[in-house]
C-alpha positions in Angstrom: 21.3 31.9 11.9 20.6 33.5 8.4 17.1 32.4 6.9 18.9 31.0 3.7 20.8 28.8 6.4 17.8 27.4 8.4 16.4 26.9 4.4 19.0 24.6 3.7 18.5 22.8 7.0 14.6 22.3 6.3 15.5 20.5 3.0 18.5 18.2 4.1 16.3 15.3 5.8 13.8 15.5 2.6 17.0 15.2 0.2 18.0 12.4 2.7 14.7 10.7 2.0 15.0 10.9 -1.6 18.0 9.2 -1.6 16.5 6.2 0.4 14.1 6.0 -2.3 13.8 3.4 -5.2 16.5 3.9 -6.8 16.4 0.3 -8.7 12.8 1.4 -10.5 13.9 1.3 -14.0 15.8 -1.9 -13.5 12.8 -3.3 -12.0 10.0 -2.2 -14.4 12.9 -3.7 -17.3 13.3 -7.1 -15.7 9.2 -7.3 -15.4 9.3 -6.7 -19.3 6.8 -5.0 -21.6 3.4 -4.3 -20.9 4.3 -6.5 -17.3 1.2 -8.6 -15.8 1.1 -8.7 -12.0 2.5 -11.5 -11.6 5.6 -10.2 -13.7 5.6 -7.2 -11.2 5.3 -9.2 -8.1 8.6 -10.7 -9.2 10.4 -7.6 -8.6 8.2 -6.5 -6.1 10.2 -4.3 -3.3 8.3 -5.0 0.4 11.0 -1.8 1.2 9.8 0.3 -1.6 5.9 -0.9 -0.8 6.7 -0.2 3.4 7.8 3.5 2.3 4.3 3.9 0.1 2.0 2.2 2.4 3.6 5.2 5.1 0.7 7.5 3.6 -1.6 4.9 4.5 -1.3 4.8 8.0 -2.9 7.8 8.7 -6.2 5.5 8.7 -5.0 1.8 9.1 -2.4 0.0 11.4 -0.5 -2.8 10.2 1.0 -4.6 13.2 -0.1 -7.6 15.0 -3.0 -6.9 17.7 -3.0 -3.1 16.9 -6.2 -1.4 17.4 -7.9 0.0 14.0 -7.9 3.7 13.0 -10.2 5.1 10.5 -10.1 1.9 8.3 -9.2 -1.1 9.3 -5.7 -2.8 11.0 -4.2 -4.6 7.8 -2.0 -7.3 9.7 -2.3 -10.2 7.4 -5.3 -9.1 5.4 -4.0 -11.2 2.4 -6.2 -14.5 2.6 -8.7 -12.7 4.8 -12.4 -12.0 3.4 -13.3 -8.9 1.8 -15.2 -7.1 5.0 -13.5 -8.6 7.1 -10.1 -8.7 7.9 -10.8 -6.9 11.4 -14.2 -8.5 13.3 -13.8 -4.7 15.4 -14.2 -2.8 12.5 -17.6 -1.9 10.8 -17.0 -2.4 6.7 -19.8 -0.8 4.4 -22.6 -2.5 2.5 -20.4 -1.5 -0.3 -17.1 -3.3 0.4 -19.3 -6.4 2.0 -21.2 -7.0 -1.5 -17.8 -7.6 -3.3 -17.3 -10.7 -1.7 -14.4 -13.0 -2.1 -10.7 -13.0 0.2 -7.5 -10.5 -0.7 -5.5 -12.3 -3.1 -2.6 -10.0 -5.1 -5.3 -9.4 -7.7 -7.8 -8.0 -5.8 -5.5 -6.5 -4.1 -4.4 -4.8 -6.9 -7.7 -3.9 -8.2 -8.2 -2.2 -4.9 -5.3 -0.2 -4.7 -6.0 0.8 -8.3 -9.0 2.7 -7.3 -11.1 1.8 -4.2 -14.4 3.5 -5.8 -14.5 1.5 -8.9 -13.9 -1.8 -6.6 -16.4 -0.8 -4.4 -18.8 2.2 -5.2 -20.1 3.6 -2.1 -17.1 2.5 0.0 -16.1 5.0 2.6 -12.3 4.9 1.8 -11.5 8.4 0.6 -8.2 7.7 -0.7 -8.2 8.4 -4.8 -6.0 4.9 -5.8 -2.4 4.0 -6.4 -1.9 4.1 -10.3 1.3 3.2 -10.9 1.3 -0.9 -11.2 4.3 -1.6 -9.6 3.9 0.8 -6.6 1.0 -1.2 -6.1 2.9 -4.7 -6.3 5.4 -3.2 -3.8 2.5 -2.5 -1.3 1.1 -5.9 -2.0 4.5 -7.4 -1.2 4.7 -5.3 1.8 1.4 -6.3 3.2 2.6 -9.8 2.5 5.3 -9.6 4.0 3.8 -8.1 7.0 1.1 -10.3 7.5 4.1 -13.4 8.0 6.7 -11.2 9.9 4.9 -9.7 13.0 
């Protein structure tokens, strides 16, 4: 087979993952209106779209029911559980334990955003989710999750 050939192979299954993307984005982000708030993102949240972005995430966390945890913690219904300690396996920083509180959407949130500004000192390398409503999608999908395994 010519190299142009296996080329074009190589690239069909990424173009075929594009397509499964999020197609309805702008229609979304218009329905949340202006300048949305969470709460006007959660309401056209996508637990698909946030399933698809929490995929880079489980290279350190598992998500499913009695699954053992990774690098950071499993996140099977983390939303409700405290801050530090959503796994009793796992070993949370000092950092991460002084915040206090339970994961609600806006911690949540807050998290996602940037996990050294929540929690300086935390051991979580990963740089934040800046777009808003990615973020609401994950939060939906963690939701989600938490109710459906």
């Amino acid at each position: 087979m010519k190299p142009r050939n296996i080329a074009v192979l190589m690239i069909l299954p990424c173009l075929a993952l594009v397509a499964c993307g999020d197609g309805d984005r702008a229609e979304r982000l218009k329905a949340a209106g202006p300048n949305p708030s969470l709460d006007a993102l959660m309401r056209v949240a996508d637990a698909d779209a946030g399933g698809r972005t929490f995929g880079q995430c489980l290279a350190c966390h598992t998500i499913g029911k009695g699954e053992l945890d990774r690098a950071g913690p499993n996140l099977h219904a983390i939303m409700g559980k405290p801050v530090a300690g959503g796994s009793a396996r796992y070993g949370y920083t000092a950092a991460l334990e002084r915040i206090g509180g339970h994961w609600d959407r806006a911690t949540m949130s807050r998290w996602l955003t940037s996990p050294q500004r929540f929690a300086p000192g935390t051991k979580m390398t990963y740089a934040g989710l800046a777009d808003p409503l990615a973020r609401a999608d994950v939060i939906a999908y963690l939701e989600r999750e938490g109710r459906s395994r």
